[in-house]
C-alpha angles and dihedrals in degrees: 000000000000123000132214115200084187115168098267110094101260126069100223125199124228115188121236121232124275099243110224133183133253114282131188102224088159112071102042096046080050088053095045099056088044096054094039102045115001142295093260092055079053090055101046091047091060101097095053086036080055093048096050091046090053092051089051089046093051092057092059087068124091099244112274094180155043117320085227085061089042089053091059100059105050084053089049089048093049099052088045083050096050097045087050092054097065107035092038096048088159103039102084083071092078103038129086129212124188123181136169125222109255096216094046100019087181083071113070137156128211114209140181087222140108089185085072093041092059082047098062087031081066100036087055089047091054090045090053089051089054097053094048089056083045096054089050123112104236081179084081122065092230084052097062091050087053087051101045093043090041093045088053090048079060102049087044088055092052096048095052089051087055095043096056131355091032091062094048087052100056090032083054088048100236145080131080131296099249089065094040104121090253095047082046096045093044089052081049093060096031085066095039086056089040085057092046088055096062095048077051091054082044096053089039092051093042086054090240116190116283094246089059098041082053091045088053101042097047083054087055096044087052098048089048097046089054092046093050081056113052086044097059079050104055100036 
């Protein structure tokens, strides 16, 4: 995880990526239109073949530019993926998806499954969301309103990860540990009291009563102290 000191009053997390190798989505999911329906379906499904194989690539790099950018086109490569698992039900079978943990990159797990591509797609998403909150200036009064909405992107993202794909993939006995349902569900909880701590600096800035500052500050104590631990746990 990265840190940010920042000048506000509280030091806040962002997760790194999970790092993956380079997989050829293109030409099995080609093939399986071809075989399936006919070579000039194939052929008339090239250019948005084309597009889904440019978003993968693409996540095979590390990121050159903005994590706004970034952002967009793991949404982008999620829909498509979502949109491929149910018209293409075979096709996982000859793909091919390795990923490496982002918390121990030497771990890594290779599966024939989108539903674990999807899981590291969210996980990455959550991840992005985290270092744009990150990278904001909580200094600035707009800036704490960009952490606290992009902290909670991320937590929504991990909690969806933990809600779905994260599930199919354990129940399947594979993957890695960082999109296990607890790793998921305490990231989940890291950004949400991530998001708690800005509306603390907030409260704190805008000179809120005592009682509510208190209030504020015990949520995000609980929230930390049940993150610390499932990740001892876990790692």
């Amino acid at each position: 995880m990265a840190s940010n000191p920042s000048t506000a009053v509280n030091v806040m997390l962002a997760v790194h990526e999970k790092k993956t190798t380079s997989t050829d989505i293109y030409r099995p999911l080609r093939q399986y239109i071809a075989l399936n329906y006919s070579e000039r379906d194939a052929q008339l499904a090239e250019d948005d073949l084309d597009a889904v194989r440019d978003l993968r690539s693409a996540l095979e790099k590390p990121p050159d530019s903005s994590p706004e950018i970034r952002r967009d086109q793991l949404h982008s490569y999620f829909k498509a993926l979502s949109l491929i698992e149910p018209r293409f039900p075979t096709v996982s079978s000859s793909l091919s998806f390795t990923w490496h943990d982002a918390f121990k990159p030497n771990k890594k797990a290779t599966l024939s499954s989108i539903q674990f591509e999807k899981a590291a797609v969210l996980f990455n998403l959550g991840a992005v969301y985290s270092q744009i909150a990150l990278s904001a200036d909580r200094a600035r009064g707009e800036g704490i309103k960009v952490a606290c909405n992009a902290f909670q992107a991320a937590a929504g993202a991990f909690g969806f990860l933990k809600e779905t794909a994260s599930l199919k993939v354990a129940a399947a006995g594979g993957g890695t540990v960082d999109v296990s349902p607890e790793c998921a569900g305490m990231l989940e909880r890291l950004m949400l009291a991530q998001a708690q701590e800005c509306f603390f600096e907030k409260v704190i800035g805008d000179s809120k009563p005592p009682g509510l500052c208190s209030k504020v500050a015990r949520q995000v104590g609980r929230l930390d102290s049940h993150c610390a631990a499932v990740l001892d746990l876990l790692y």
